[in-house]
C-alpha positions as CSV (number, residue, x, y, z in Angstrom):
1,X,-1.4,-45.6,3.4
2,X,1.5,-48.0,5.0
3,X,0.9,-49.6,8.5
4,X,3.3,-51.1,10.9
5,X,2.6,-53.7,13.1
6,X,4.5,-56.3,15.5
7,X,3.7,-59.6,15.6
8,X,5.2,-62.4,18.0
9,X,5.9,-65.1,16.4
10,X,6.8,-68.4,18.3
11,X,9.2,-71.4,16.9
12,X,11.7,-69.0,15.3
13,X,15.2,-70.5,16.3
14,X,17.7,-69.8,13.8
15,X,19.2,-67.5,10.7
16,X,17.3,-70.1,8.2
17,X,13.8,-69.3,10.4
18,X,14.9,-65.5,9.9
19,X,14.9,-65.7,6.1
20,X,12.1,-68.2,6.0
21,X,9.6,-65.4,7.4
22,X,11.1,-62.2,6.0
23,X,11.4,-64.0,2.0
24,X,7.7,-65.5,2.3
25,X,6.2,-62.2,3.6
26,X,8.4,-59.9,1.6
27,X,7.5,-61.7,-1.5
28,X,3.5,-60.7,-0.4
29,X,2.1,-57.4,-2.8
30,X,2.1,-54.8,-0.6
31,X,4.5,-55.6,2.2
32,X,6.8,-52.9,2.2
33,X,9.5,-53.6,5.0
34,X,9.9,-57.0,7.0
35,X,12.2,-57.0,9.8
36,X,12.5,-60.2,12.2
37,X,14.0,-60.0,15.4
38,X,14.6,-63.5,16.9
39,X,16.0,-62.1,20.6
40,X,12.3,-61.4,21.6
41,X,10.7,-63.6,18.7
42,X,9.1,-60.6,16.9
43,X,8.5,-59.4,13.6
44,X,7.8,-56.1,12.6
45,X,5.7,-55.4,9.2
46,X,5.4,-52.1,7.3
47,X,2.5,-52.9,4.5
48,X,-0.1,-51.3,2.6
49,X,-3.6,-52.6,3.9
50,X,-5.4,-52.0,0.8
51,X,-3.2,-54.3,-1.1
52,X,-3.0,-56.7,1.7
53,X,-4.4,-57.8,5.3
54,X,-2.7,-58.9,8.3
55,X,-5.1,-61.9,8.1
56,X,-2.5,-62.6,5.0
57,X,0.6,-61.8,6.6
58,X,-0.3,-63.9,9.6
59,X,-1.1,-67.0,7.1
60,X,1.8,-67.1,5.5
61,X,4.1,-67.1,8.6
62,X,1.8,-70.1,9.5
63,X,2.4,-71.4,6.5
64,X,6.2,-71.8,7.3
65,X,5.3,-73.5,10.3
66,X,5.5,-71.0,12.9
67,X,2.9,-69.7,15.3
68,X,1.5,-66.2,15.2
69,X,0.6,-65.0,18.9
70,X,-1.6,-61.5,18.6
């Protein structure tokens, strides 16, 4: 079953923070759809929670040095 959530994400300030997020949590099994919207610092996630968690999705935006506010 797919899920879609919205996560704020703060530190986002450019095209190269766009593709950053979207390529390191596409690249995640089971993400179906990301979409980042930097207007309102947002990122919307369609995935498959029994292939992986939001606890996943949110570490690997951390990972690119950006903060995950839920």
């Amino acid at each position: 079953m797919t899920e879609t959530t919205t996560l704020n994400v703060t530190g986002m300030t450019c095209g190269h923070c766009v593709k950053a997020v979207e390529e390191s949590v596409g690249k995640l099994v089971g993400v179906n759809k990301v979409k980042v919207n930097l207007e309102s610092s947002s990122v919307e996630i369609d995935y498959q929670g029994k292939k992986v968690n939001l606890g996943q999705i949110t570490d690997t935006i951390e990972d690119q040095g950006f903060d995950v506010q839920q």
